[in-house]
N, C-alpha and C positions, 0 to 999 in steps of 0.2 A: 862586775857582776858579783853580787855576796852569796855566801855561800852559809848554809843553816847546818852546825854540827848534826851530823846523822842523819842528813840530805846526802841522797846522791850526789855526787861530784858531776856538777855543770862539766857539759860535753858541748863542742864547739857543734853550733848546727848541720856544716857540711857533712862532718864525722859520722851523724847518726843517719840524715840523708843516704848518705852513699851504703852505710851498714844496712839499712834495710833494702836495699835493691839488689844488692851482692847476695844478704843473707838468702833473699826469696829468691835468686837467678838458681842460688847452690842449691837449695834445698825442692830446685824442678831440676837441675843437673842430677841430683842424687837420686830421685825419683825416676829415673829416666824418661822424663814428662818434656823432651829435646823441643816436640812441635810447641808442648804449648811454651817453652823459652823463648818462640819465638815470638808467637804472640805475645806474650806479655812485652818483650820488647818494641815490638814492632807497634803497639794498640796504646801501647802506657810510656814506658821508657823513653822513644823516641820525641816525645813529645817536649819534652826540654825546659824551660822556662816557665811555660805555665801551667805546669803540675806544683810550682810554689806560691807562697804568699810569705809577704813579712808578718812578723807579729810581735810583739811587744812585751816585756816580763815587766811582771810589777816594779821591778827596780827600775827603768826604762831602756833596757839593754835590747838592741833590735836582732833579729836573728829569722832564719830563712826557716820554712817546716812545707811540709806536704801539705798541698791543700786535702782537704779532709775525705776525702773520695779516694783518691790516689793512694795514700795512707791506712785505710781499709782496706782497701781494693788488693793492694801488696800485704798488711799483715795477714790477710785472709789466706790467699792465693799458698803464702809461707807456708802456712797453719796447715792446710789441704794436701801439699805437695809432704809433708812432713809425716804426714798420718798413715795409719798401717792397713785403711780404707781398698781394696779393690783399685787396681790403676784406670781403669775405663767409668769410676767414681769421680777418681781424683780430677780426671782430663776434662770430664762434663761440670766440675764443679769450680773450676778452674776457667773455664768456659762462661759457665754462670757470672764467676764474680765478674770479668770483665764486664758483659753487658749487663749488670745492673749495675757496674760502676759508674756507665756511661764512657767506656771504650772501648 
């Protein structure tokens, strides 16, 4: 894989996978938003496999990523659990994103 001076530094796909699940699990841990950790585990997480797709860099380097729902679904849920929002906001909006995510 090439790398463009004053490009980010390519991150191995698993690396940022796992980083965004952990970040959004801590950041409803932090919230004390415990029920909906479960959900999001139980609705999204558990779901294994086919929450990915390969996908291809213009160099033709192959590499694993959230399918694109998934990937929302969790930067959102982060973003939510993270804000200084009302908790009984955060727990309905957290709620939300799953079923529009379609989990």
């Amino acid at each position: 894989m090439s790398h463009t001076p004053g490009s980010p530094s390519p991150t191995p796909a698993g690396h940022t996978l796992s980083t965004l699940a952990v970040t959004t699990m801590a950041a409803l841990y932090e919230a004390d938003l415990f029920a909906e950790m479960e959900e999001v585990r139980a609705r999204l997480l558990v779901r294994g496999a086919v929450l990915f797709e390969q996908a291809c860099d213009p160099d033709g380097a192959w590499h694993l990523q959230y399918r694109p729902m998934a990937e929302l679904a969790l930067m959102h849920i982060r973003e939510v659990a993270l804000s200084d929002r009302p908790l009984d906001e955060r727990r309905f909006e957290v709620q939300w994103a799953l079923e529009m995510a379609g989990f």
